[in-house]
LUMFIFI-438559 format. One record per residue (C-alpha): chain; residue number from 1; x, y, z. Coordinates in steps of 0.2 Angstrom, whole numbers, plus 5000, padded with zeros to 4 digits. Example, Ala and Ser with C-alpha at 12.3 -4.5 7.8 and 13.67 -1.06 7.14 Angstrom:
kette:A | nr:1 | c1:5062 | c2:4978 | c3:5039;
kette:A | nr:2 | c1:5068 | c2:4995 | c3:5036;
***
This chain:
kette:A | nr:1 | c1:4803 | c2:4979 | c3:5113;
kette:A | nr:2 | c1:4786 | c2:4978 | c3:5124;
kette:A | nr:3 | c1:4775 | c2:4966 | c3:5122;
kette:A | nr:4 | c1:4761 | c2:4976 | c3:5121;
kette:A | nr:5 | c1:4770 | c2:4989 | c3:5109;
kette:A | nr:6 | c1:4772 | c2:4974 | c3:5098;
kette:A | nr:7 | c1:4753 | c2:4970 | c3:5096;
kette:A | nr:8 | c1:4750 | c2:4987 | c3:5092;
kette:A | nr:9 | c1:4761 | c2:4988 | c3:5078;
kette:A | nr:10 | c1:4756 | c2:4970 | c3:5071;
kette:A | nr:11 | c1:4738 | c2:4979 | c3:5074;
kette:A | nr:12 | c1:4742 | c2:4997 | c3:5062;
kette:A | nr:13 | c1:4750 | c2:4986 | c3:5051;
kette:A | nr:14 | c1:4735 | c2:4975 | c3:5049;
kette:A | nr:15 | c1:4721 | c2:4986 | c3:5052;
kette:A | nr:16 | c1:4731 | c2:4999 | c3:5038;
kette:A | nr:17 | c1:4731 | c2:4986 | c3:5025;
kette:A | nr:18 | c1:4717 | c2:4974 | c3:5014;
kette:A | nr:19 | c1:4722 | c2:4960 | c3:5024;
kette:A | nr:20 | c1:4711 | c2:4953 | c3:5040;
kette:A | nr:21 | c1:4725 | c2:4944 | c3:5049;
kette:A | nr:22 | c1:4744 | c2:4939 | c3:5049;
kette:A | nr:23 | c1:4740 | c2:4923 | c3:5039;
kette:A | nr:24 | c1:4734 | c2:4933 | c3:5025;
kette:A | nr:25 | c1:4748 | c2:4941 | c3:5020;
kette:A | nr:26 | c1:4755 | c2:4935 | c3:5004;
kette:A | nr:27 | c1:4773 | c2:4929 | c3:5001;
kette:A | nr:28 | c1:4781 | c2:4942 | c3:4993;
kette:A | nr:29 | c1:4773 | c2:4954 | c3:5006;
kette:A | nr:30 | c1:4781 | c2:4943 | c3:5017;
kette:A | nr:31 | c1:4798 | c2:4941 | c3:5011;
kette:A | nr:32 | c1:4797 | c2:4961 | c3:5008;
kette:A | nr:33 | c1:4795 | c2:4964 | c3:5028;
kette:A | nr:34 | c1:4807 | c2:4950 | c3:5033;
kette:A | nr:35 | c1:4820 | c2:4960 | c3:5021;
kette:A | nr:36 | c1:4817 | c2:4974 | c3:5030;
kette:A | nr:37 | c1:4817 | c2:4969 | c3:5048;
kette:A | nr:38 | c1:4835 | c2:4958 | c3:5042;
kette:A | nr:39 | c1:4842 | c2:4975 | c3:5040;
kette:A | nr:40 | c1:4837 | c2:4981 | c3:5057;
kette:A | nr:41 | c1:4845 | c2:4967 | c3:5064;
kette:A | nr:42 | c1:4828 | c2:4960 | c3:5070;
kette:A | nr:43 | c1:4816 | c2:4944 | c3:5069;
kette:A | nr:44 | c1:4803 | c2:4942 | c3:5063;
kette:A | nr:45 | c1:4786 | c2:4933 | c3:5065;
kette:A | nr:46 | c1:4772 | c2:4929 | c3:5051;
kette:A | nr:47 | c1:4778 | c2:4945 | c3:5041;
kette:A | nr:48 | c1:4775 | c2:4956 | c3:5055;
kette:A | nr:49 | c1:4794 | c2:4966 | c3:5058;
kette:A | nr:50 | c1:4795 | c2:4969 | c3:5079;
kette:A | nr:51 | c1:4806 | c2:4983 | c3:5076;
kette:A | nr:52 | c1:4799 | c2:5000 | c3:5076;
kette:A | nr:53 | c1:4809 | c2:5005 | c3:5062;
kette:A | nr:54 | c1:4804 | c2:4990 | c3:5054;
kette:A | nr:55 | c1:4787 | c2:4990 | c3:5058;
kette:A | nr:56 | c1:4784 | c2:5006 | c3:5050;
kette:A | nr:57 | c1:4792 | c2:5003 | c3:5035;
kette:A | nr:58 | c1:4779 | c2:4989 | c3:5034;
kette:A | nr:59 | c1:4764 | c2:4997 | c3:5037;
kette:A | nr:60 | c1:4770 | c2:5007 | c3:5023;
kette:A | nr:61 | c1:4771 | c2:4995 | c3:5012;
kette:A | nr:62 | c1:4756 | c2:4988 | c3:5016;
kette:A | nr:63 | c1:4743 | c2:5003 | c3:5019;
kette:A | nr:64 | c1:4750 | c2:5005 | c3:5000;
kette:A | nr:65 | c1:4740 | c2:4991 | c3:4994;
kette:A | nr:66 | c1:4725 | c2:5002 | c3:4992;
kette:A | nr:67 | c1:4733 | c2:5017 | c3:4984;
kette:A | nr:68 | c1:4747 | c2:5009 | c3:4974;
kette:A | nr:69 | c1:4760 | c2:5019 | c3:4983;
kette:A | nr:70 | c1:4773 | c2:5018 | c3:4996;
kette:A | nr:71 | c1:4776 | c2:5032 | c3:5010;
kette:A | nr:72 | c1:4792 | c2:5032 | c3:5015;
kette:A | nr:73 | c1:4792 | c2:5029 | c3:5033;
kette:A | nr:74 | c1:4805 | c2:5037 | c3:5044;
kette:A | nr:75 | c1:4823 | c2:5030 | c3:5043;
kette:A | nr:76 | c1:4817 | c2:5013 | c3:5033;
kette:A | nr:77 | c1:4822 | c2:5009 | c3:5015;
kette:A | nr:78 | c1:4808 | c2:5018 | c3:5004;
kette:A | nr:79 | c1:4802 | c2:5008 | c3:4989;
kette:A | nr:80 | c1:4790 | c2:5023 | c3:4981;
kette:A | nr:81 | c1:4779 | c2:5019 | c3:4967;
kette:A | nr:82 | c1:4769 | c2:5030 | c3:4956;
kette:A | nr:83 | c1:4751 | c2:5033 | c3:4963;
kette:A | nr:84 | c1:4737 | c2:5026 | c3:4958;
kette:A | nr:85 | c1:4726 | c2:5039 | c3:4961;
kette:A | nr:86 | c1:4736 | c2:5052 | c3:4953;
kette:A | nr:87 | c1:4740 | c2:5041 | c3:4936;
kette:A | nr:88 | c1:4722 | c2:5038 | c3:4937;
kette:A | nr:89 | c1:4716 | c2:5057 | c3:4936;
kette:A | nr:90 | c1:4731 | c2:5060 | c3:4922;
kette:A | nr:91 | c1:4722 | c2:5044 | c3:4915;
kette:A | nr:92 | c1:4702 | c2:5048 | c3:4915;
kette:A | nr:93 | c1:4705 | c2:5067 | c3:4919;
kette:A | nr:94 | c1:4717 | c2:5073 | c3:4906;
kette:A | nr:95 | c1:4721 | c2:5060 | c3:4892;
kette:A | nr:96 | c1:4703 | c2:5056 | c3:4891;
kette:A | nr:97 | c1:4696 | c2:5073 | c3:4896;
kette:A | nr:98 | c1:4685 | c2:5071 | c3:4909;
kette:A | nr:99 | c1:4693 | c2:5087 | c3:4919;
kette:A | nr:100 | c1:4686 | c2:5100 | c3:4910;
kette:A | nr:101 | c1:4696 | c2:5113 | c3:4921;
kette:A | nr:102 | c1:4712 | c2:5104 | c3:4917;
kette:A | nr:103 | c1:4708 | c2:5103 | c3:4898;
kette:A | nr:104 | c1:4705 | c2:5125 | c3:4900;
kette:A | nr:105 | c1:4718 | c2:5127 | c3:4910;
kette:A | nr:106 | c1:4730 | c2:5118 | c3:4896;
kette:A | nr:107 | c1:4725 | c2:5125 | c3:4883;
kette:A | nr:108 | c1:4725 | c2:5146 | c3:4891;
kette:A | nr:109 | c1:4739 | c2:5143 | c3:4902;
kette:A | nr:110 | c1:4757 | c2:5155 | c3:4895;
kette:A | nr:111 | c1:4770 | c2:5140 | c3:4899;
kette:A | nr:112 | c1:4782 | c2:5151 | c3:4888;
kette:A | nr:113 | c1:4785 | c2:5162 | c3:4902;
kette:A | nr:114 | c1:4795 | c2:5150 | c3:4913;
kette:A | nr:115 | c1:4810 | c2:5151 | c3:4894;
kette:A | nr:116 | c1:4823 | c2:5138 | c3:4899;
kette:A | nr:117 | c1:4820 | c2:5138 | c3:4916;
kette:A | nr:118 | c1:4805 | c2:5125 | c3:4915;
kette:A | nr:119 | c1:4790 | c2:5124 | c3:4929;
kette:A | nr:120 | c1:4797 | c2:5129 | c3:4946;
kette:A | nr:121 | c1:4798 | c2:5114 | c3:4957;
kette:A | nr:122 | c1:4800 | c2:5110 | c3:4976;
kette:A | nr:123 | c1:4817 | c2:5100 | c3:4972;
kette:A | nr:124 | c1:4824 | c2:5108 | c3:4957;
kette:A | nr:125 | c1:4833 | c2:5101 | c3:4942;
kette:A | nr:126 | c1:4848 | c2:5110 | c3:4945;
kette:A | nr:127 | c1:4848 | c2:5105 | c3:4962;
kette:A | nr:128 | c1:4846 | c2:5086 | c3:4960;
kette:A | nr:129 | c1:4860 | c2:5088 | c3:4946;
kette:A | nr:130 | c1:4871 | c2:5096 | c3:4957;
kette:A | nr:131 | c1:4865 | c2:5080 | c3:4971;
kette:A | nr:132 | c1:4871 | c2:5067 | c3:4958;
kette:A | nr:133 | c1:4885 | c2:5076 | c3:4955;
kette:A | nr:134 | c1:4891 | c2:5078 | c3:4972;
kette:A | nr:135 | c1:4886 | c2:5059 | c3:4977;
kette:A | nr:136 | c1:4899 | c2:5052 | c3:4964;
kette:A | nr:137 | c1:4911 | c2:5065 | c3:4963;
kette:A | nr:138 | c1:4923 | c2:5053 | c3:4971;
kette:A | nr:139 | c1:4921 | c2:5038 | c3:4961;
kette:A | nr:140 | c1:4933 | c2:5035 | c3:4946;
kette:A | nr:141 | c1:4921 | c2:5038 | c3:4928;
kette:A | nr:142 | c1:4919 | c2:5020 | c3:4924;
kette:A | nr:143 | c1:4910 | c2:5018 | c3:4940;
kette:A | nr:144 | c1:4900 | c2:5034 | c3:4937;
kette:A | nr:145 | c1:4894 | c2:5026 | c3:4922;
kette:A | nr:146 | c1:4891 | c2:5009 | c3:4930;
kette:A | nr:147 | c1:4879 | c2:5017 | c3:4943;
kette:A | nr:148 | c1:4870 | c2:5028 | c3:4933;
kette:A | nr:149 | c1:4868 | c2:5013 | c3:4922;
kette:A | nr:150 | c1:4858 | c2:5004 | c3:4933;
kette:A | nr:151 | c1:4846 | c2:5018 | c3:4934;
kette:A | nr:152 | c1:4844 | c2:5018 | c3:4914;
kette:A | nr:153 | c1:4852 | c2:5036 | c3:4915;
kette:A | nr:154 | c1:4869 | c2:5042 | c3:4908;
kette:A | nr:155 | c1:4878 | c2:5059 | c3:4911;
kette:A | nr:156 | c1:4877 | c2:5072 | c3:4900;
kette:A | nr:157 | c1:4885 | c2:5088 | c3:4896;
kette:A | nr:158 | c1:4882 | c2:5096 | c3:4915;
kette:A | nr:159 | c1:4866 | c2:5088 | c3:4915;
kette:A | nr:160 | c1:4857 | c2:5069 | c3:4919;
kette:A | nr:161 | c1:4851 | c2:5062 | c3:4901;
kette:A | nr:162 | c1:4835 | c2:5049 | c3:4901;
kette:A | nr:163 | c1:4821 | c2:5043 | c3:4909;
kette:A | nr:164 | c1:4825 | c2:5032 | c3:4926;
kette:A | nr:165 | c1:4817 | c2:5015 | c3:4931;
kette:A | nr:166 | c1:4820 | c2:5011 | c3:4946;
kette:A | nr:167 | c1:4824 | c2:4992 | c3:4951;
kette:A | nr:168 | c1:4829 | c2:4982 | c3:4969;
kette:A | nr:169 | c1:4843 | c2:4977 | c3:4960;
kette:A | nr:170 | c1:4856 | c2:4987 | c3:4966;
kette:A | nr:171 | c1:4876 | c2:4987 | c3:4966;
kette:A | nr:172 | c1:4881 | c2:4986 | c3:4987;
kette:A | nr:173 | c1:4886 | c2:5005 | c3:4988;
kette:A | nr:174 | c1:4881 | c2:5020 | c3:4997;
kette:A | nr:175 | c1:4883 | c2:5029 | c3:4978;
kette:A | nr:176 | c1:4869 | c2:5018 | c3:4971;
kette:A | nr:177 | c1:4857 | c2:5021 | c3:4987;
kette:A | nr:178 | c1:4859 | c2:5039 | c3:4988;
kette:A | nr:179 | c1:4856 | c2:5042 | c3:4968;
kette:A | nr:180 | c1:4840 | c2:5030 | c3:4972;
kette:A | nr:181 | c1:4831 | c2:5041 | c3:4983;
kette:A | nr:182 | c1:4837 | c2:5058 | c3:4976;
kette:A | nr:183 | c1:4829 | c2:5049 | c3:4959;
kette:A | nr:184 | c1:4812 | c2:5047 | c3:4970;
kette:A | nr:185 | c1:4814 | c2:5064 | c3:4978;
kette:A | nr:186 | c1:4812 | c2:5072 | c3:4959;
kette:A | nr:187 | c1:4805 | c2:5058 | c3:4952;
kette:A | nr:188 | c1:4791 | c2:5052 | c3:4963;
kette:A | nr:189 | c1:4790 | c2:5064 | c3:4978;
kette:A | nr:190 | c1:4791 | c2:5081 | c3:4969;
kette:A | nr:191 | c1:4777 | c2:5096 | c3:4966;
kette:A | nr:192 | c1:4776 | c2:5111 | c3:4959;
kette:A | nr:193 | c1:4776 | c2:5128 | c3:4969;
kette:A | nr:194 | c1:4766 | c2:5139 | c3:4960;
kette:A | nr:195 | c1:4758 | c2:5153 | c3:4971;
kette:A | nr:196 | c1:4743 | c2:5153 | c3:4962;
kette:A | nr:197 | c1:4734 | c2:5134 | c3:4970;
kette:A | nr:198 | c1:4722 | c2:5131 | c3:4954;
kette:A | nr:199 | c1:4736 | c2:5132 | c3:4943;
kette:A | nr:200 | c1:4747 | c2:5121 | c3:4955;
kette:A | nr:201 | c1:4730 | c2:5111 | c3:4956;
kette:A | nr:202 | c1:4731 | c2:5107 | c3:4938;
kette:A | nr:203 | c1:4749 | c2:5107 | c3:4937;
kette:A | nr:204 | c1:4752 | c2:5092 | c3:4950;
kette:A | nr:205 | c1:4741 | c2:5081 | c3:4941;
kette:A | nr:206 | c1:4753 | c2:5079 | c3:4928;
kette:A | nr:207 | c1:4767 | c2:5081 | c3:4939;
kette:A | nr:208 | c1:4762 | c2:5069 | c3:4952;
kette:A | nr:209 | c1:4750 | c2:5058 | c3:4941;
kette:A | nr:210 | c1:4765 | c2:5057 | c3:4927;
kette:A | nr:211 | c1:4780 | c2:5057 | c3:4935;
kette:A | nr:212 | c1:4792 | c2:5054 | c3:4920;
kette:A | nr:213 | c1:4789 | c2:5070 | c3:4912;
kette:A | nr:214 | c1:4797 | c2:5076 | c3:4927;
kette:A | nr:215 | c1:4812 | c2:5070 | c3:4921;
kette:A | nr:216 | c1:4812 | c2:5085 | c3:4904;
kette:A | nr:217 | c1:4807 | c2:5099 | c3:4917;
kette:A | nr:218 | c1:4821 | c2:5113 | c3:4916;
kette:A | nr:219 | c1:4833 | c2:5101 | c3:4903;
kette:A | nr:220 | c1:4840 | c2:5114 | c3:4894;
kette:A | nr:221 | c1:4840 | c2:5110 | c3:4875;
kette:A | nr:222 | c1:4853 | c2:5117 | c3:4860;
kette:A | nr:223 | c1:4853 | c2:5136 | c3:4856;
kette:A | nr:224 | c1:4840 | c2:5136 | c3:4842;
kette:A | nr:225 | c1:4826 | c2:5134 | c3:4856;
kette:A | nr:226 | c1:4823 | c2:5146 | c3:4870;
kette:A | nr:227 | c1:4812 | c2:5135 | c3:4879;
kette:A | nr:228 | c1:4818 | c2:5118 | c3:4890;
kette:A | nr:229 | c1:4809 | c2:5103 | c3:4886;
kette:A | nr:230 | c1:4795 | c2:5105 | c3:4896;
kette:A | nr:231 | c1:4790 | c2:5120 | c3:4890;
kette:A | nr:232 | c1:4794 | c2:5116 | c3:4873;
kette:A | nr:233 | c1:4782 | c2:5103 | c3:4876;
kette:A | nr:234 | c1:4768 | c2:5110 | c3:4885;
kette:A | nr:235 | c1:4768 | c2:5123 | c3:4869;
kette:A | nr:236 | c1:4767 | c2:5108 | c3:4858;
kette:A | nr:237 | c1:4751 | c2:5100 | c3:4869;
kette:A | nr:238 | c1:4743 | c2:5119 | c3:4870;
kette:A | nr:239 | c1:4745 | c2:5124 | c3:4852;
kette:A | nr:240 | c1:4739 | c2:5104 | c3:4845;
kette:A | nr:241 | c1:4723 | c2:5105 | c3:4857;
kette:A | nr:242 | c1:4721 | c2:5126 | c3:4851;
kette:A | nr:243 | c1:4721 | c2:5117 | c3:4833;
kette:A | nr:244 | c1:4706 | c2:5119 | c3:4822;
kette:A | nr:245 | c1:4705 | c2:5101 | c3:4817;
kette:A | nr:246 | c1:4707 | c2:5095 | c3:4836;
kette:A | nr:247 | c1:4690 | c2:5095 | c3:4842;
kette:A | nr:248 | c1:4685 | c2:5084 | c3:4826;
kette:A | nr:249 | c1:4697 | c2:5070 | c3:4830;
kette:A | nr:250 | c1:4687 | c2:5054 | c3:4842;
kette:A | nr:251 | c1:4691 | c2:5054 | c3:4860;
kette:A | nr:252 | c1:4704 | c2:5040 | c3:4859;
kette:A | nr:253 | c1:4712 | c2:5054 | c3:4844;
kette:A | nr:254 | c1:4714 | c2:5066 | c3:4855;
kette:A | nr:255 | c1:4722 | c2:5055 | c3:4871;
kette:A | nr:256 | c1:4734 | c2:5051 | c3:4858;
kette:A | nr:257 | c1:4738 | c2:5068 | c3:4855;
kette:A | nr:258 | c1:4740 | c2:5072 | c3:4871;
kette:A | nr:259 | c1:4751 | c2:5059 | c3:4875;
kette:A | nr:260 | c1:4760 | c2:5061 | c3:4861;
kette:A | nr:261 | c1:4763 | c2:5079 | c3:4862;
kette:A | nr:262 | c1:4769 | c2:5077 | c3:4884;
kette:A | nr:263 | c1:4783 | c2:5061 | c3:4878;
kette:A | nr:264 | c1:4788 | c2:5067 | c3:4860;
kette:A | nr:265 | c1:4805 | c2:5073 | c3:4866;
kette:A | nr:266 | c1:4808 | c2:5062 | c3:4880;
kette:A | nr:267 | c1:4827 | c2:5057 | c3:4872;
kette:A | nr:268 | c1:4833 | c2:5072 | c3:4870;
kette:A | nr:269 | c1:4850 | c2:5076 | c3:4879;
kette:A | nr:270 | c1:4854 | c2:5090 | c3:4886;
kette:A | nr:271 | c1:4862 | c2:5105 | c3:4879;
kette:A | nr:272 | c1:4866 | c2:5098 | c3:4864;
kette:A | nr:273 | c1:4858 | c2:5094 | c3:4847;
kette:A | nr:274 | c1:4854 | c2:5076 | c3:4849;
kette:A | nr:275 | c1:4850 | c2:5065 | c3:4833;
kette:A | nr:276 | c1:4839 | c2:5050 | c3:4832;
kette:A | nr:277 | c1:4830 | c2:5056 | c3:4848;
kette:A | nr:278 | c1:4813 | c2:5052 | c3:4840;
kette:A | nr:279 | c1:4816 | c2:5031 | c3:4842;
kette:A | nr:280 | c1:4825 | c2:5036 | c3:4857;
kette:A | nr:281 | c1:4811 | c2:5044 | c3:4866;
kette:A | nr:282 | c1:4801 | c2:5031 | c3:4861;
kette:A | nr:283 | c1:4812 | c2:5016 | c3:4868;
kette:A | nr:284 | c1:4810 | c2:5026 | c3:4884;
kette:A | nr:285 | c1:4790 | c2:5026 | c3:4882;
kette:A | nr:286 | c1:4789 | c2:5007 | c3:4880;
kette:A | nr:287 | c1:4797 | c2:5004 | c3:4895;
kette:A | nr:288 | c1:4782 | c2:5012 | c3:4906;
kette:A | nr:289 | c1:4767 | c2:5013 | c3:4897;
kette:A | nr:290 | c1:4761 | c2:4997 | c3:4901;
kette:A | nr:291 | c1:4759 | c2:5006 | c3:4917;
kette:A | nr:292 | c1:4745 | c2:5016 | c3:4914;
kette:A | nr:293 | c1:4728 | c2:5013 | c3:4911;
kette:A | nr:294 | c1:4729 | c2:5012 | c3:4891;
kette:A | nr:295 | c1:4721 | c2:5004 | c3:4876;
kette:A | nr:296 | c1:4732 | c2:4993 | c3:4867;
kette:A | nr:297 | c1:4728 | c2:5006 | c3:4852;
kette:A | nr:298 | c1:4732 | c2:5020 | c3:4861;
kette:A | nr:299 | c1:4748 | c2:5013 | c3:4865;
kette:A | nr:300 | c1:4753 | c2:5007 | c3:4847;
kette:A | nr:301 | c1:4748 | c2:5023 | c3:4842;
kette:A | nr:302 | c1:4757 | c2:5034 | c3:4853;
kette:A | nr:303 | c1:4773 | c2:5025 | c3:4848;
kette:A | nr:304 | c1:4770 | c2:5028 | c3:4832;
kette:A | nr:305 | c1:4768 | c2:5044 | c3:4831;
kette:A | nr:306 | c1:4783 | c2:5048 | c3:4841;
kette:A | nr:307 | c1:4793 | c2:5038 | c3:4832;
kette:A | nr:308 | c1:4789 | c2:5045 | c3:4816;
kette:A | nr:309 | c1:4786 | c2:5062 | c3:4824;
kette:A | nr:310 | c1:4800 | c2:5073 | c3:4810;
kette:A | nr:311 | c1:4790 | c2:5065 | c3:4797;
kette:A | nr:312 | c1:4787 | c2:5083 | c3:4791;
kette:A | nr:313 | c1:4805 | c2:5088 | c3:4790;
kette:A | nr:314 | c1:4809 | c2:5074 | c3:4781;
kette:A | nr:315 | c1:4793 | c2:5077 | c3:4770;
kette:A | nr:316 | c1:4798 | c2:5097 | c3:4769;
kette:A | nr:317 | c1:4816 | c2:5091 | c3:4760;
kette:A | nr:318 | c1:4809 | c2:5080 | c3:4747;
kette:A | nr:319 | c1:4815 | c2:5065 | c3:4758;
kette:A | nr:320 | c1:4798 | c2:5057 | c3:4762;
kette:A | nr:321 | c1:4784 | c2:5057 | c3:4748;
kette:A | nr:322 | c1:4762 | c2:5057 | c3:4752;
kette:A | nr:323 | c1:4763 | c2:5039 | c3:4749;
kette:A | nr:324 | c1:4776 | c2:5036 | c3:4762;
kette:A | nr:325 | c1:4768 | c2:5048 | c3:4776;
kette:A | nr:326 | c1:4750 | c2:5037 | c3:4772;
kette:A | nr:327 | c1:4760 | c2:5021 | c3:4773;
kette:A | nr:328 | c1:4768 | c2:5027 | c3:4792;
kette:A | nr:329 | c1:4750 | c2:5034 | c3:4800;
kette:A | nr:330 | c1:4740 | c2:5022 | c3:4787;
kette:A | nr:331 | c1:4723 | c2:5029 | c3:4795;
kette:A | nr:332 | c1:4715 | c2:5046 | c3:4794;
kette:A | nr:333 | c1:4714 | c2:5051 | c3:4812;
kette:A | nr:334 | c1:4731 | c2:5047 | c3:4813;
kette:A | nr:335 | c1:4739 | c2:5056 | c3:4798;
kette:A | nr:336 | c1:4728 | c2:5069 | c3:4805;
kette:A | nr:337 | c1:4736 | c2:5068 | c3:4822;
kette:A | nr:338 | c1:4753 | c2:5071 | c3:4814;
kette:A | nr:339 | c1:4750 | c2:5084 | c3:4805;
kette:A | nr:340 | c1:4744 | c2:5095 | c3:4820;
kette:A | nr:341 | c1:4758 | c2:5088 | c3:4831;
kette:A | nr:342 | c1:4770 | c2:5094 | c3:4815;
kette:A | nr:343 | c1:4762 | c2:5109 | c3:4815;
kette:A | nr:344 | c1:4764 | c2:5113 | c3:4835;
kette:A | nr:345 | c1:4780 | c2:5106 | c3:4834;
kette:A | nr:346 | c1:4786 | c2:5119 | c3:4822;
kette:A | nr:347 | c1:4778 | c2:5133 | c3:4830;
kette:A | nr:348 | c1:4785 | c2:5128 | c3:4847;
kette:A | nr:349 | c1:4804 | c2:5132 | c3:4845;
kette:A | nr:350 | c1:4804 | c2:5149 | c3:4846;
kette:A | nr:351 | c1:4807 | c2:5167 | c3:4841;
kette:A | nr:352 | c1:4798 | c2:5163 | c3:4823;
kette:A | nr:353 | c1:4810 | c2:5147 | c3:4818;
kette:A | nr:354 | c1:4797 | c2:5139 | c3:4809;
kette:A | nr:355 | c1:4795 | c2:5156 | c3:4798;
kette:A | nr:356 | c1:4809 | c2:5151 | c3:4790;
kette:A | nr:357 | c1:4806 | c2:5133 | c3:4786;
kette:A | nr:358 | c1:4795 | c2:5131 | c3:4771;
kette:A | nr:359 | c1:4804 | c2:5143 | c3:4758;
kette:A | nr:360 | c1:4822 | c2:5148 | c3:4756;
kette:A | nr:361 | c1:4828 | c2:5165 | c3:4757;
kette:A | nr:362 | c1:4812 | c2:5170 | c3:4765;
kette:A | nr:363 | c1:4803 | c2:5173 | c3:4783;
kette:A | nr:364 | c1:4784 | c2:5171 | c3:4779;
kette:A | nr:365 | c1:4772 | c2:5181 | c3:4793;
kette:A | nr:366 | c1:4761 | c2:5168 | c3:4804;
kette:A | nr:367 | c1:4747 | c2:5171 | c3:4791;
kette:A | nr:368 | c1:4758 | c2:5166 | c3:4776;
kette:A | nr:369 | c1:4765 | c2:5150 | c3:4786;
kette:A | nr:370 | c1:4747 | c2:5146 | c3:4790;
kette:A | nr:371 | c1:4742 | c2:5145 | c3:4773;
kette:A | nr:372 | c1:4757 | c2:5137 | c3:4765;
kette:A | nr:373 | c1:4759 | c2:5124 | c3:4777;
kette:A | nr:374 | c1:4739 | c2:5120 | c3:4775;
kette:A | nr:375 | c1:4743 | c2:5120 | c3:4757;
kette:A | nr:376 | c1:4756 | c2:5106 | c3:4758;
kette:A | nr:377 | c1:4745 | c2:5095 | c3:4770;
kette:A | nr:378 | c1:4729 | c2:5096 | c3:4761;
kette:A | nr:379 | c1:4739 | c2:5084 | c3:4748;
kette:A | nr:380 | c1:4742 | c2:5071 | c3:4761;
kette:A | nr:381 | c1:4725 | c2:5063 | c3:4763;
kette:A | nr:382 | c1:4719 | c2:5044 | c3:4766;
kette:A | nr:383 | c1:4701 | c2:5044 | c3:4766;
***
């Protein structure tokens, strides 16, 4: 390569990141860019790659110091990682409601007209199925499972079941590669394409600032619910924050809610009814949450309340008493958080199933559920 096209790149890459000079560059950087010029075939001096391919793929690296992201850089390994800027606006603008327009636009928005279908995306679920599918078609099952494995996923019933992490500790095959950056393609590098730009505006903040919820767009669930898992679960958040007793709960309360209503299903498999997937979904949520900018209270009660979020099921059948629901939420904000997200839950299956669910032998009208079921929680207190 020229000399002087070799000063440039060292010059991007420098001037593109927080570091004043080769020197600067800490080890793992280093090792990072060396990694990536070795698979190049080219050397390397002070961390500065002088291949072109190489060299991008550094500056790529390195101008993500000040975003928390990787862009992936032409024909260089990509090593994508969930935007800073986007966590922090689904951080400080939603969970905490500080985007005023996002909270309307939540709580107005009709998400039941995307039915099992789910929020239309640029790279579609069916189409990064069918990718999967196609990438391991050839490989015998036990090495199917072996792959997917490594990415915390699993095959399903002609669907991918759970919530990815991606590592750099790969099996040495093309299989594993290929899933890798069809998993960042969905995952990471996905968007909505809603006509409409403020409700793509408002949708992309949870799509791009949350990435793993990405992962329940357009899952079909088991026939007794019409809608896929994000929809179901975008009902769930809209009817919790539409709630009379939402706007009393503290600011912490109702980022809690929030959160809990977006993850509650996260370990639900496709297509079929899947049991236990309240502690499954919330194995899944402490493996990232550390992530994001959280209270170690939020966190705790999140969990929780995911973990425990059939309490009212189980309540309903004579299976939990009010002394056990008070000893699983303990604190008033909390038992109150679980009653609405009960309640949502409920309402948010579909075609009046939950008008069936508090007496047998017959379908109550909305008003008649409204009243019994505020009739059974008004027993439940901890004050």
């Amino acid at each position: 390569m020229d000399f002087k096209l070799k000063n440039v790149i060292s010059r991007i890459v420098l001037r593109n990141s927080r570091y004043e000079q080769k020197s600067d560059l800490p080890a793992k950087s280093v090792q990072l860019l060396e990694k990536r010029a070795e698979s190049v075939h080219r050397p390397v001096k002070n961390g500065i790659a002088f291949s072109t391919t190489a060299a991008l793929s550094a500056l790529a690296i390195l101008a993500s110091k000040g975003t928390g992201r990787t862009v992936a850089a032409k024909g260089a390994e990509r090593f994508v990682r969930n935007s800073k800027k986007y966590a922090a606006e689904f951080v400080n603008g939603f969970l905490k409601g500080q985007n005023k327009e996002l909270e309307k636009f939540i709580q107005t928005a009709d998400f039941s007209q995307y039915g099992k279908n789910g929020l239309p995306l640029k790279y579609s679920r069916k189409q990064f199925v069918n990718d999967i599918n196609e990438t391991i078609k050839n490989l015998p099952s036990e090495k199917q499972e072996k792959v997917f494995s490594q990415f915390n996923l699993s095959k399903g019933l002609d669907d991918i079941d759970g919530i990815p992490l991606l590592t750099e500790k790969l099996d040495n095959t093309s299989e594993s590669g290929k899933i890798k950056e069809l998993i960042e393609n969905f995952y990471y590098n996905n968007e909505t394409t809603f006509n409409n730009p403020d409700v793509k505006k408002n949708m992309d903040v949870i799509i791009k600032g949350f990435p793993q919820f990405n992962m329940t767009i357009g899952k079909t669930q088991h026939k007794t619910h019409i809608y896929s898992v994000d929809i179901h679960s975008l009902n769930v958040l809209q009817k919790a924050m539409r709630n009379p007793n939402y706007d009393a709960l503290s600011q912490e309360g109702k980022a809690v809610i929030k959160l809990t209503a977006l993850v509650h299903d996260f370990g639900k498999k496709g297509n079929v009814i899947t049991r236990g997937h309240a502690l499954v979904s919330k194995g899944y949520v402490e493996k990232f949450i550390d992530s994001y900018d959280l209270s170690q209270s939020v966190k705790e009660r999140v969990l929780n309340q995911v973990e425990n979020h059939h309490w009212f099921e189980k309540y309903n059948k004579g299976i939990l008493d009010t002394k056990d629901v008070i000893n699983i939420f303990k604190t008033p904000e909390d038992i109150q958080i679980a009653k609405i997200i009960a309640k949502a839950d409920f309402e948010s299956i579909g075609n009046g199933f939950h008008l069936h669910m508090l007496q047998p032998f017959k379908v109550l009208t909305q008003a008649e559920f409204d009243e019994e079921f505020a009739q059974r929680m008004s027993k439940i207190k901890n004050s």
